[in-house]
C-alpha positions in Angstrom: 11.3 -39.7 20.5 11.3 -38.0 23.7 10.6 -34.6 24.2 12.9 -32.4 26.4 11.3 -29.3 28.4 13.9 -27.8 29.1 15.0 -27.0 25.2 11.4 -26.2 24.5 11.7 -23.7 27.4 15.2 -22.1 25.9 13.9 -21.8 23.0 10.5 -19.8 24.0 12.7 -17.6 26.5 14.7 -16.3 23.3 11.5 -16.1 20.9 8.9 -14.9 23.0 10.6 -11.2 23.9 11.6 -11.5 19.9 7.7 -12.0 19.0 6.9 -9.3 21.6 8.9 -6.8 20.2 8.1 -7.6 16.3 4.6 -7.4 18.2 4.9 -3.7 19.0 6.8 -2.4 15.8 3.6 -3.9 13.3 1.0 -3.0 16.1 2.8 0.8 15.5 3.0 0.6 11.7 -0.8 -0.6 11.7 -1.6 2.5 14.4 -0.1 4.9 12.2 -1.8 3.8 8.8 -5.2 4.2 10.8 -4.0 7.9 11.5 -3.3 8.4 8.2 -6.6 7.2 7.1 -8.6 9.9 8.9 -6.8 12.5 6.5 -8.2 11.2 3.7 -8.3 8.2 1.1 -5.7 9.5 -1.2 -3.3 10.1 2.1 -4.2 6.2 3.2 -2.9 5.4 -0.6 0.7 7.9 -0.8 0.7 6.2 2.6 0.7 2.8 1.1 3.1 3.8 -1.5 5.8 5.5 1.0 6.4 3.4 3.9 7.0 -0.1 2.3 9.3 2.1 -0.5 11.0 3.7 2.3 10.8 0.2 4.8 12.5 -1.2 1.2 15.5 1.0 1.9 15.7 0.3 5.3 16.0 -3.1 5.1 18.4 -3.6 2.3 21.2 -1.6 4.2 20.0 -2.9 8.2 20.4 -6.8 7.0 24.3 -5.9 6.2 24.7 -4.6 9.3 23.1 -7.7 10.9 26.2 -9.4 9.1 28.4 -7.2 10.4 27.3 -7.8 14.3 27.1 -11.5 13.7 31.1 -11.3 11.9 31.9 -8.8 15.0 30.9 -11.4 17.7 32.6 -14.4 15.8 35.8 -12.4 15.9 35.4 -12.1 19.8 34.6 -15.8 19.8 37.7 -16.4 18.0 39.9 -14.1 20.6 40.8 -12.0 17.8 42.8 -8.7 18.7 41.3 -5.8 19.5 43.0 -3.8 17.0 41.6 -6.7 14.2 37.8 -5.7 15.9 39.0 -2.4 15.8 39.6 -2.6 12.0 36.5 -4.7 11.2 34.9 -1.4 13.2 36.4 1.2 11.3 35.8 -0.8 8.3 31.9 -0.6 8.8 31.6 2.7 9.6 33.3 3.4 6.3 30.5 0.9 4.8 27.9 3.0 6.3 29.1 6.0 4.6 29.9 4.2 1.4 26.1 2.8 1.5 24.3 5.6 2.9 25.1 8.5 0.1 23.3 6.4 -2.6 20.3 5.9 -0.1 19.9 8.9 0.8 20.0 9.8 -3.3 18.0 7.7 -4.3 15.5 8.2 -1.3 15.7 12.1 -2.4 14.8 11.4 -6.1 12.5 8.6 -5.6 9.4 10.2 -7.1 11.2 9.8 -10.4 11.7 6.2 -9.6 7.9 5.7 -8.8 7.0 7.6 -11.8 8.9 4.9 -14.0 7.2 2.3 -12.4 4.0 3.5 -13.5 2.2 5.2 -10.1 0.3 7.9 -9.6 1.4 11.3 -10.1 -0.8 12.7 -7.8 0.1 10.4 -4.9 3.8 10.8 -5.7 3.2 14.8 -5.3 1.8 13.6 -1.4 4.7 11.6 -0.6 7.7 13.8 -2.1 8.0 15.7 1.3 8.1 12.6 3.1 10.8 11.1 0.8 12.6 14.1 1.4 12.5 13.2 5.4 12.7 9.7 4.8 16.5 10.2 3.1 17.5 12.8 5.9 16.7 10.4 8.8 18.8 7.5 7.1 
C-alpha cells in the first residue's frame, strides 16, 4: 500500500485550523470554570449544572442548522434557482422561529426541569438568573 503525501497533507490543512479552533472554545470553557471556582464551591457546582444544561440546548438546535448549510450548498452544487435557495432560506428562518420559542421556554423554566430530575435546590436557586440569560441570548 503506498502512502500518498499529498492527501495526508489535504487532509491536515482542513483539520488542523478545525482542531485549533475546537482548541480555543474548550481552552475558554475550562478558563471560565476556573473563574467560577474562585467564587466559591457551590458556584463551581450551579456552574457544573448550567453550562452543559444550557450547551444541551445549544447543540440540539445548532446541529439542524449544520443540515441546513450542508442542504443549502448541495442546492448550489446542483445549480438550483435562486428563488429555490431563496425558499429553502425563508424556510429556515421560519425553522428558527418555530425552534427557538420552545428553547427559549424551556430554557426560562428549566429550574423546574432540574428539580424533577432530582438536583439541588439550592444550586438551582444559583443558576435561575443565568437560565434566565441563557434563553434570552438564544
Amino acid at each position: 500500500m503506498k502512502i500518498n503525501l499529498h492527501y495526508i497533507h489535504r487532509v491536515i490543512s482542513y483539520a488542523l485550523p478545525l482542531s485549533a479552533s475546537m482548541l480555543v472554545n474548550h481552552l475558554n470553557g475550562i478558563i471560565s470554570m476556573l473563574m467560577v471556582a474562585q467564587l466559591g464551591k457551590k458556584q463551581l457546582a450551579a456552574g457544573a449544572l448550567a453550562i452543559p444544561t444550557f450547551l444541551m440546548f445549544v447543540t440540539m438546535n445548532a446541529t439542524i442548522f449544520y443540515a441546513l448549510s450542508i442542504l443549502i450548498s448541495h442546492y448550489r452544487g446542483q445549480n438550483k434557482s435562486h428563488e429555490e435557495i431563496g425558499t429553502l432560506i425563508k424556510n429556515s428562518f421560519w425553522l428558527v422561529g418555530f425552534l427557538l420559542i420552545p428553547t427559549c421556554f424551556a430554557l426560562w423554566n428549566i429550574d423546574q426541569l432540574l428539580i424533577l430530575f432530582g438536583q439541588n435546590p439550592e444550586l438551582i436557586a444559583l443558576t435561575h438568573r443565568y437560565f434566565h440569560f441563557a434563553a434570552l441570548s438564544i
